[in-house]
DRENDO-1510 file (C-alpha; in Angstrom, 1 decimal, always signed):
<recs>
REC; n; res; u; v; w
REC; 1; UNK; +53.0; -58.2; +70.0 .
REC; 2; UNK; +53.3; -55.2; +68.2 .
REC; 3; UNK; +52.1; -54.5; +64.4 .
REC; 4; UNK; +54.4; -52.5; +62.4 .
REC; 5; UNK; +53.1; -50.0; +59.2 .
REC; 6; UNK; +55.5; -49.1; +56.7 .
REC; 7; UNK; +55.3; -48.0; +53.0 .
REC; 8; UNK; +55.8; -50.9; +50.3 .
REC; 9; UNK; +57.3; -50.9; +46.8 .
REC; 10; UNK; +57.4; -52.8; +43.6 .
REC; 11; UNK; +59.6; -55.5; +45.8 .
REC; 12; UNK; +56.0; -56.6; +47.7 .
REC; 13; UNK; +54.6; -57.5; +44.3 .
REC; 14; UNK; +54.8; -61.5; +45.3 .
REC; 15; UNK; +53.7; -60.4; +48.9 .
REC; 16; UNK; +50.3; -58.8; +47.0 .
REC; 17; UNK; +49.9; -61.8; +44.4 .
REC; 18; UNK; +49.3; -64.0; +47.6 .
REC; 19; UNK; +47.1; -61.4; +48.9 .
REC; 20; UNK; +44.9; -61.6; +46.3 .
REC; 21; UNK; +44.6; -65.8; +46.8 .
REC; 22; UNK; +42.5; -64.5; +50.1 .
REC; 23; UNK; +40.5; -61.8; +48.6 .
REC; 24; UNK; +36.9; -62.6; +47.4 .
REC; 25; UNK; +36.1; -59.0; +45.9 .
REC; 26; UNK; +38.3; -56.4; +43.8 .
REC; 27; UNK; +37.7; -52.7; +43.3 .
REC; 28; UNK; +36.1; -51.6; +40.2 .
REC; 29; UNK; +35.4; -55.2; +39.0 .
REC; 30; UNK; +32.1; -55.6; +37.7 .
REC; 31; UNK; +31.4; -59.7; +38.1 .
REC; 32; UNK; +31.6; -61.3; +35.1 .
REC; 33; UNK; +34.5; -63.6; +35.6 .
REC; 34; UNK; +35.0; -65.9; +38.2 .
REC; 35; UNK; +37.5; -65.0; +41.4 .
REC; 36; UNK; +40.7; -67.1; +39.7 .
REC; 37; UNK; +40.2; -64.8; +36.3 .
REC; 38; UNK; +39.8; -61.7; +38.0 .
REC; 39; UNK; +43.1; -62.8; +40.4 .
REC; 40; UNK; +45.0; -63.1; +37.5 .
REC; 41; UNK; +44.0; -59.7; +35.3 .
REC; 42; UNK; +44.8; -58.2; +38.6 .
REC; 43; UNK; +48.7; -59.7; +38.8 .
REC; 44; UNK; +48.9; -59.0; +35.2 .
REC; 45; UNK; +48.3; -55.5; +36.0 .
REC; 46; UNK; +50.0; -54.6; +38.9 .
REC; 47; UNK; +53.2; -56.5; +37.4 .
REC; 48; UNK; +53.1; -54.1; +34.4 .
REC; 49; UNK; +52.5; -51.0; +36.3 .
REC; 50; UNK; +55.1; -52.2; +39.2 .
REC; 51; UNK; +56.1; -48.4; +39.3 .
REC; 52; UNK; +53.0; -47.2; +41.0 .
REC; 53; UNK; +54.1; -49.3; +44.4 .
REC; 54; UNK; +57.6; -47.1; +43.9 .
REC; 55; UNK; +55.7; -43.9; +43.7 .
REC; 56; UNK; +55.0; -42.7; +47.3 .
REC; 57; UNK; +53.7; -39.3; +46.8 .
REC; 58; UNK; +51.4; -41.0; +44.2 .
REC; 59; UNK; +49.8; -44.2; +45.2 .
REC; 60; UNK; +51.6; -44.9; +49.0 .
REC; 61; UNK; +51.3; -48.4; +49.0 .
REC; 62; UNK; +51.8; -49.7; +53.0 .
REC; 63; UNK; +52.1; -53.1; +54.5 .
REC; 64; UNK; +51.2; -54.1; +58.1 .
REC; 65; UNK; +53.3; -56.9; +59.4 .
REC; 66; UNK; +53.6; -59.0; +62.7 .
REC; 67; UNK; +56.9; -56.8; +64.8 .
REC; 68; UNK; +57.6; -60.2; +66.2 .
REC; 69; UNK; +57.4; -62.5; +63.1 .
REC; 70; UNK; +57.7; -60.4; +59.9 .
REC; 71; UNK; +54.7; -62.0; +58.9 .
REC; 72; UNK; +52.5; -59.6; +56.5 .
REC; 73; UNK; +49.1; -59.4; +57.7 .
REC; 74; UNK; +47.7; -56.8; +55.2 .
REC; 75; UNK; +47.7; -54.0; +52.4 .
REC; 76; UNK; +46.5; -50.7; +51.8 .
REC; 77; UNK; +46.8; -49.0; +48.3 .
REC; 78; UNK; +45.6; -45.4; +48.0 .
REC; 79; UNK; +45.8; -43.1; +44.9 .
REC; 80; UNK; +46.1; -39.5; +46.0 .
REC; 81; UNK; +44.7; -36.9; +43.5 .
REC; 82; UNK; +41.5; -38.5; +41.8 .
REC; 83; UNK; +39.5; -35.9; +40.4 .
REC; 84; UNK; +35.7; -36.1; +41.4 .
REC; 85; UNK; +34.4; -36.3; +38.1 .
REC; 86; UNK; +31.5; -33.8; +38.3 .
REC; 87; UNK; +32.9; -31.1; +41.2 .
REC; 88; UNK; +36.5; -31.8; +39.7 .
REC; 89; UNK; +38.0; -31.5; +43.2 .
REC; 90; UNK; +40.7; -33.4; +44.1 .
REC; 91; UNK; +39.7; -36.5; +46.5 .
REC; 92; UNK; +42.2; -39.0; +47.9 .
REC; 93; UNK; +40.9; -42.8; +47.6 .
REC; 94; UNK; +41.8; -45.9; +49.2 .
REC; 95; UNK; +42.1; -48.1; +46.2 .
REC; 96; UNK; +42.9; -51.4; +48.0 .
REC; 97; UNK; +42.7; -52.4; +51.9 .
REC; 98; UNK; +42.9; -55.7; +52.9 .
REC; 99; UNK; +43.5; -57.5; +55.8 .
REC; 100; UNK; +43.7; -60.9; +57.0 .
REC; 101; UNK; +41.4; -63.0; +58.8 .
REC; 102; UNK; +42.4; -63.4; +62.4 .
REC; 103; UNK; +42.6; -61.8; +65.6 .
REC; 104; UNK; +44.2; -59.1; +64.3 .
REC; 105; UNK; +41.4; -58.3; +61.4 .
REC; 106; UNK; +40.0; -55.1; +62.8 .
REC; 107; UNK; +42.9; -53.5; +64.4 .
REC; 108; UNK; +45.1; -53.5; +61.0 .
REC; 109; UNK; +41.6; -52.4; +59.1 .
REC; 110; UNK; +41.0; -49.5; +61.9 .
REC; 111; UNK; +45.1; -48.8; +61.7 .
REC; 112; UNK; +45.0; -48.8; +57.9 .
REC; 113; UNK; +42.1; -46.0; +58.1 .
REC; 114; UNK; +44.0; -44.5; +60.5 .
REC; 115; UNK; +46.9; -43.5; +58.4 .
REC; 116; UNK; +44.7; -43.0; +55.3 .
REC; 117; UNK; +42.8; -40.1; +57.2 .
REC; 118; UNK; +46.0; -38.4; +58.4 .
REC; 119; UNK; +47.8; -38.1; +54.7 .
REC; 120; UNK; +44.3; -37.0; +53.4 .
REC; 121; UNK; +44.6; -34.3; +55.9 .
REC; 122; UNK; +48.0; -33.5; +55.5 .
REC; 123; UNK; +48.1; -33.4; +51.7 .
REC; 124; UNK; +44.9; -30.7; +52.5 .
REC; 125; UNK; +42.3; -32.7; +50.5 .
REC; 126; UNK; +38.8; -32.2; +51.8 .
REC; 127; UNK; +37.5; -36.1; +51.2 .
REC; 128; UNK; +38.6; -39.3; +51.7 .
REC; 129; UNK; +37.0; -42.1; +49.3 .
REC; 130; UNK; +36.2; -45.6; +48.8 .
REC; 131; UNK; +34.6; -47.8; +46.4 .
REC; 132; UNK; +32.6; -51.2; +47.6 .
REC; 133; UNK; +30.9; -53.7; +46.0 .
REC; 134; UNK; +27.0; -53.1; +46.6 .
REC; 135; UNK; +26.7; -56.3; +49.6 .
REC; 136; UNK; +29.5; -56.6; +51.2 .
REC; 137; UNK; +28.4; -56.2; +54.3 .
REC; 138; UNK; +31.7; -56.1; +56.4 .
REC; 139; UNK; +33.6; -53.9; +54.4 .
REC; 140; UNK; +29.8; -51.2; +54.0 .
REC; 141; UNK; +29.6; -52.0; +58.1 .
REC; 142; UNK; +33.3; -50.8; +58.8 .
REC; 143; UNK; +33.4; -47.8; +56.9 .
REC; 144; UNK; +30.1; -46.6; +58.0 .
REC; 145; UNK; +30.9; -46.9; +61.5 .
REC; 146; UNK; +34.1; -45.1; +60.8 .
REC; 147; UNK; +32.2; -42.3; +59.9 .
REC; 148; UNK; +31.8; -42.7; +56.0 .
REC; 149; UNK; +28.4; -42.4; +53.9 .
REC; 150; UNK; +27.4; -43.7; +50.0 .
REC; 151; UNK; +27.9; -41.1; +48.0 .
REC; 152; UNK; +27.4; -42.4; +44.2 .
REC; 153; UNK; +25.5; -45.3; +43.2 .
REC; 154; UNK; +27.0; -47.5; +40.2 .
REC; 155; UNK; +24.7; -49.3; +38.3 .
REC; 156; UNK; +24.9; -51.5; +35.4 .
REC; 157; UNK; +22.3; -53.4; +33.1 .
REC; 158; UNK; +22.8; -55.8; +30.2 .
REC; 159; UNK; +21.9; -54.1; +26.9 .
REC; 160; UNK; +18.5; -54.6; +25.5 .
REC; 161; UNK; +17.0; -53.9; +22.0 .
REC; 162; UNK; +13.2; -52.4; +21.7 .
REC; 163; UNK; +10.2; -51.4; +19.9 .
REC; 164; UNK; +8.0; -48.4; +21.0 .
REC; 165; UNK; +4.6; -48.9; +19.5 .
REC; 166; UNK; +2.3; -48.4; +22.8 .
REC; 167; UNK; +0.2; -44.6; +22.4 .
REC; 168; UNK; +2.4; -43.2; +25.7 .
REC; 169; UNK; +5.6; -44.4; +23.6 .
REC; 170; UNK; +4.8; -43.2; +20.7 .
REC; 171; UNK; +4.3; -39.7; +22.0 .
REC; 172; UNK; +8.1; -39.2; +21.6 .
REC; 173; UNK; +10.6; -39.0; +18.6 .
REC; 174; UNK; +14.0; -40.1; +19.5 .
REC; 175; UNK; +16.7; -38.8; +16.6 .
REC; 176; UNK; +20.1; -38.1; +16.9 .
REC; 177; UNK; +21.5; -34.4; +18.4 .
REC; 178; UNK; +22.8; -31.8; +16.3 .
REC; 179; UNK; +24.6; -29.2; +16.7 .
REC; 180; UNK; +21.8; -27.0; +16.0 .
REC; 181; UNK; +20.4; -28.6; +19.7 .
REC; 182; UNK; +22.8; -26.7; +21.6 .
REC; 183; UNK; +20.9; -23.9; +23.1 .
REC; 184; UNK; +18.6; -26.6; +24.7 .
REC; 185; UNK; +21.3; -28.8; +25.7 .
REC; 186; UNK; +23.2; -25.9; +27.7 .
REC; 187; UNK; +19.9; -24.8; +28.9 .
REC; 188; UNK; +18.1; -28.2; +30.6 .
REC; 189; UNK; +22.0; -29.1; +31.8 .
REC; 190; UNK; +22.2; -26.0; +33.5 .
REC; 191; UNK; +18.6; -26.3; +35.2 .
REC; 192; UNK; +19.2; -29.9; +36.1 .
REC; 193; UNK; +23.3; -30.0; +36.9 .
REC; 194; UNK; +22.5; -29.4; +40.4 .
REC; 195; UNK; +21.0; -32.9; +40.6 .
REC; 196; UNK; +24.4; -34.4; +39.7 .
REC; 197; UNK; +25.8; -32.9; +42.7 .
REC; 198; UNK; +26.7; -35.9; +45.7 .
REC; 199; UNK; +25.8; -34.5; +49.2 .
REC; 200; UNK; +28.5; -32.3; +50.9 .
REC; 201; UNK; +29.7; -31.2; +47.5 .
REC; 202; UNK; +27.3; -28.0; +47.1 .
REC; 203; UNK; +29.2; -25.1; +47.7 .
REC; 204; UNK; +30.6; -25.4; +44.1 .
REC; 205; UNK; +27.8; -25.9; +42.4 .
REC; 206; UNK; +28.1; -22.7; +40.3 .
REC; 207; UNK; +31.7; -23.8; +39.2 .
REC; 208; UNK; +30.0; -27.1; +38.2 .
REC; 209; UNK; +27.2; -25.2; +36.5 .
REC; 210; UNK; +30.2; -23.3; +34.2 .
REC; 211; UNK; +32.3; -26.5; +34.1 .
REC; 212; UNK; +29.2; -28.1; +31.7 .
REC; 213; UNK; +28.5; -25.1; +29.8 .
REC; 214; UNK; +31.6; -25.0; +28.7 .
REC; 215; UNK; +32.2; -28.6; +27.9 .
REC; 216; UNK; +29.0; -28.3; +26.0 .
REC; 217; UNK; +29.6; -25.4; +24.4 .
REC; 218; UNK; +32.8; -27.0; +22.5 .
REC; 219; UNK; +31.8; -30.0; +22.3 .
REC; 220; UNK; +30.4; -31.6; +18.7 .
REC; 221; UNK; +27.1; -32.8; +19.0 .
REC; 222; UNK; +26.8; -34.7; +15.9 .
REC; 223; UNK; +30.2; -36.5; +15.3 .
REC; 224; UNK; +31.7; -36.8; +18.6 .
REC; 225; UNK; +33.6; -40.1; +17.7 .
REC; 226; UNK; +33.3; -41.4; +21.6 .
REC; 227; UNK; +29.9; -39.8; +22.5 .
REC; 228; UNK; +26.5; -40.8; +21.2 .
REC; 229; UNK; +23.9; -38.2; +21.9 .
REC; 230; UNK; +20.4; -38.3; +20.8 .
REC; 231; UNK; +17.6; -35.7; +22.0 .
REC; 232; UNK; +14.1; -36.6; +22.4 .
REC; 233; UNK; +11.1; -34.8; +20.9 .
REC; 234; UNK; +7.1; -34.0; +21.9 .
REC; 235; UNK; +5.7; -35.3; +18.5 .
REC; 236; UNK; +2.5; -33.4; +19.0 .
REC; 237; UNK; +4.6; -30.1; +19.3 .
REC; 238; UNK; +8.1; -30.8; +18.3 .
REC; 239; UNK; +9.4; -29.4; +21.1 .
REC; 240; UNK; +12.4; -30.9; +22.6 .
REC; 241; UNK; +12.4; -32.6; +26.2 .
REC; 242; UNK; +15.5; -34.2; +26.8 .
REC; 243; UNK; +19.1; -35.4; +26.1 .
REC; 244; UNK; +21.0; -38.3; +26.7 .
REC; 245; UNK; +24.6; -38.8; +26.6 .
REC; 246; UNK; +26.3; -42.0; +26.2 .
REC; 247; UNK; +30.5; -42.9; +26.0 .
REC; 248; UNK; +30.6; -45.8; +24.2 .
REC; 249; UNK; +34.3; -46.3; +24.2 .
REC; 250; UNK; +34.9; -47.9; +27.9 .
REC; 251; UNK; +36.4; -51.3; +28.4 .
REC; 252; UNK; +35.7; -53.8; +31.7 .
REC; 253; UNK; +39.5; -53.6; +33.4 .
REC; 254; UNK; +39.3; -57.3; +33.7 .
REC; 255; UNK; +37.3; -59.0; +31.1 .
REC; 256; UNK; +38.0; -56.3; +28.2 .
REC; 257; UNK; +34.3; -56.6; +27.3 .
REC; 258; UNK; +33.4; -53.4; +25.8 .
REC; 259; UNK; +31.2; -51.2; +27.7 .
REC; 260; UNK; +29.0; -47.8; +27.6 .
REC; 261; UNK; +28.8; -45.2; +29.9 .
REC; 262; UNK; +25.8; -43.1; +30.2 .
REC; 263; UNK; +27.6; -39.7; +31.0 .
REC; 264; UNK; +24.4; -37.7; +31.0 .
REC; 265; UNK; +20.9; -37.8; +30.9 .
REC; 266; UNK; +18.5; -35.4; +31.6 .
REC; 267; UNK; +14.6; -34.3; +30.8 .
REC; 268; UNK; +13.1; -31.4; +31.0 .
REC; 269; UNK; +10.8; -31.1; +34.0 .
REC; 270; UNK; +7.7; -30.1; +32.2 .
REC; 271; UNK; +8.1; -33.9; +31.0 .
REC; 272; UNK; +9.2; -35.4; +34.7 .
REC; 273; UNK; +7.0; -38.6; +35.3 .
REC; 274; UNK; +6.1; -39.2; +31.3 .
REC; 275; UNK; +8.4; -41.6; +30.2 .
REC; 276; UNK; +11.0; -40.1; +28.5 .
REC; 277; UNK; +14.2; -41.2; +30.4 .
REC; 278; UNK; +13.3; -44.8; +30.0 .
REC; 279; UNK; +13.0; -43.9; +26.5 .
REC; 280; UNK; +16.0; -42.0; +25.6 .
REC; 281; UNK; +17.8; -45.2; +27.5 .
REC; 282; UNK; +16.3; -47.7; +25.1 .
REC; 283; UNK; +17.3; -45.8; +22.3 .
REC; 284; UNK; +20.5; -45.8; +23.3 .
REC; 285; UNK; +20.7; -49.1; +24.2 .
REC; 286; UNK; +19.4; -50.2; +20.5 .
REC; 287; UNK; +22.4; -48.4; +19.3 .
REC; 288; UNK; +24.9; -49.8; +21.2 .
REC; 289; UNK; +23.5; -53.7; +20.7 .
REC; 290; UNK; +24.2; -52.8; +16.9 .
REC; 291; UNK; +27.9; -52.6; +18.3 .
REC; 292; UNK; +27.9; -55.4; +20.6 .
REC; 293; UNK; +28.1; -53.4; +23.7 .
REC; 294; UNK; +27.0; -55.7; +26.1 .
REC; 295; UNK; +26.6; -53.7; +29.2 .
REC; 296; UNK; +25.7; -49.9; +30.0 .
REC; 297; UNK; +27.0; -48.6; +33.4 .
REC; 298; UNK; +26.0; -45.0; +35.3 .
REC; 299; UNK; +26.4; -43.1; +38.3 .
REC; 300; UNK; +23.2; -41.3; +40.4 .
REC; 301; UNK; +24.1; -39.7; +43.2 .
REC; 302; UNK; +23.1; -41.1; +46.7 .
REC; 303; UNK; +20.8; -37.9; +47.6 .
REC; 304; UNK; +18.8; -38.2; +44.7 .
REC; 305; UNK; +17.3; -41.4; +45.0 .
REC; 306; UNK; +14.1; -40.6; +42.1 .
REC; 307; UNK; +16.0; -41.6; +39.3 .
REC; 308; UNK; +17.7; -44.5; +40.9 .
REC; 309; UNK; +14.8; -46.3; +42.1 .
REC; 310; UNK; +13.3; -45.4; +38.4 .
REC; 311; UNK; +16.4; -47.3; +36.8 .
REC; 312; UNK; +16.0; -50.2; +39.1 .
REC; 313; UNK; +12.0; -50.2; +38.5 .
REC; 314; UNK; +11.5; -49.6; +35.0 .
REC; 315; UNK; +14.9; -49.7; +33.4 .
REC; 316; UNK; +16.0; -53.5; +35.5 .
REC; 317; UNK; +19.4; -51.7; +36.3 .
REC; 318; UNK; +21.7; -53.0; +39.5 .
REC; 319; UNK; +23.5; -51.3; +41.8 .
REC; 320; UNK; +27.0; -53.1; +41.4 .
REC; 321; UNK; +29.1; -50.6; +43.4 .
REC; 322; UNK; +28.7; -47.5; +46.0 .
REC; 323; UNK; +31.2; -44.8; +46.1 .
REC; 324; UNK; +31.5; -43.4; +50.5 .
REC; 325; UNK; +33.1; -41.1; +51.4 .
REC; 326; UNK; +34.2; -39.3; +54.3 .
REC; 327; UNK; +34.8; -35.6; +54.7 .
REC; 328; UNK; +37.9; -34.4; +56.4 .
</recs>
């Protein structure tokens, strides 16, 4: 019996609520409901963006049914120009793909990719992209045998409050940035942007380099009313070592808990090894528990594993999600 693929629209809506009876994980969710809740935000939202399934060019939305029944036996969602937020190239991502159990399972799955890899070529976009939550193993098993590899790491870590009063901590002054800073900022971001970069991305790393100096270069250090930036000091010589960034106006999608993102941290490598990012991450973290942010979430890239394994060893952060990706 043959499976049929065609593009869906609003009119599927009911077809996708039962969908999402099946599914066990959700993209971008980061666990702190139970399955029913996060079923439910999900309906909520899809019902009052309904459009998006209308908009083809957009976010295609296609449905795989039985030829011989008309029975639906899965869904796959992409949205077509994401912007890679540190190359700023455009990437298309599958958003959504699910299929049902059965004896069908992997053909619709390998089908669905199928498609998904011809309009990434067509619309000439260099990489195709997927989120996953960190352990599923059937969905991390399919894509990598299909040719995709992690490219970003997300982690997350519940928000602490701290004292420094050990000789190694107290070696450091942590104070707020000003816009006097600057000159450093610009400086350590442009000798440590290339760190940022995810594997297979390099060839723009000089456009990336000018894309931060000039975000930094505007940008106000002091008052920035959704950034929190605080620079770190060597007490002994007052020299600064390092910056970290923090957006502290996110919201979980499904619980509305607020949330921070830490948008940019980096030391200067004279100061590699002595304790300073863990530092400038507890300071940040006592400023956001003033605010009750409960969680802080980042991104490391997948090549540079040193300061992931130093967030999961000395910081107690998670990986929650992986970004792969596949180059076209």
């Amino acid at each position: 019996m043959a499976i049929t693929y065609g593009l869906g629209s609003s009119k599927d809506l009911e077809l996708i609520s039962s969908f999402l009876e099946e599914k066990t994980t959700f993209p971008g969710y980061l666990g702190f409901e139970e399955p029913d809740v996060v079923r439910k935000v999900y309906r909520q939202i899809y019902r009052a963006r309904k459009a998006i399934f209308d908009d083809h060019k957009e976010t295609p939305l296609y449905i795989a049914r039985d030829g011989e029944k008309n029975e639906a036996l899965g869904y796959m969602l992409l949205a077509m120009g994401v912007e890679e937020s540190i190359t700023e190239e455009m990437d298309t991502q599958i958003f959504d793909i699910y299929a049902r159990q059965g004896e069908r399972h992997q053909e619709v799955l390998d089908k669905f990719l199928e498609i998904a890899q011809d309009v990434t070529r067509k619309a000439g976009v260099k990489h195709l992209i997927t989120e996953i939550k960190h352990g599923d193993e059937e969905m991390e098993g399919f894509f990598s045998r299909h040719g995709f590899q992690v490219e970003l790491n997300r982690i997350l870590k519940r928000v602490g409050t701290y004292t420094f009063d050990t000789p190694r901590q107290k070696k450091t002054l942590v104070r707020p940035a000003r816009n006097a800073d600057r000159m450093f900022i610009l400086l350590i971001s442009s000798q440590n942007s290339g760190f940022l970069i995810p594997s297979g991305r390099e060839t723009d790393s000089r456009n990336i380099r000018n894309s931060y100096y000039e975000l930094y270069s505007s940008m106000d250090l002091a008052d920035d009313p959704c950034m929190k930036i605080l620079l770190a000091e060597d007490v002994e010589t007052f020299r600064p070592c390092g910056y970290i960034m923090v957006q502290v106006d996110a919201l979980d999608l499904v619980s509305s808990r607020p949330l921070a993102y830490l948008y940019d941290l980096s030391v200067h490598k004279d100061y590699w090894g002595k304790y300073v990012g863990q530092r400038l991450v507890k300071e940040a973290e006592n400023y956001l528990a003033q605010y009750g942010v409960e969680y802080l979430i980042g991104d490391t890239a997948e090549n540079n594993r040193r300061p992931l394994m130093s967030a999961i060893k000395t910081l107690n952060f998670k990986i929650f999600n992986r970004r792969w990706v596949k180059k076209m």
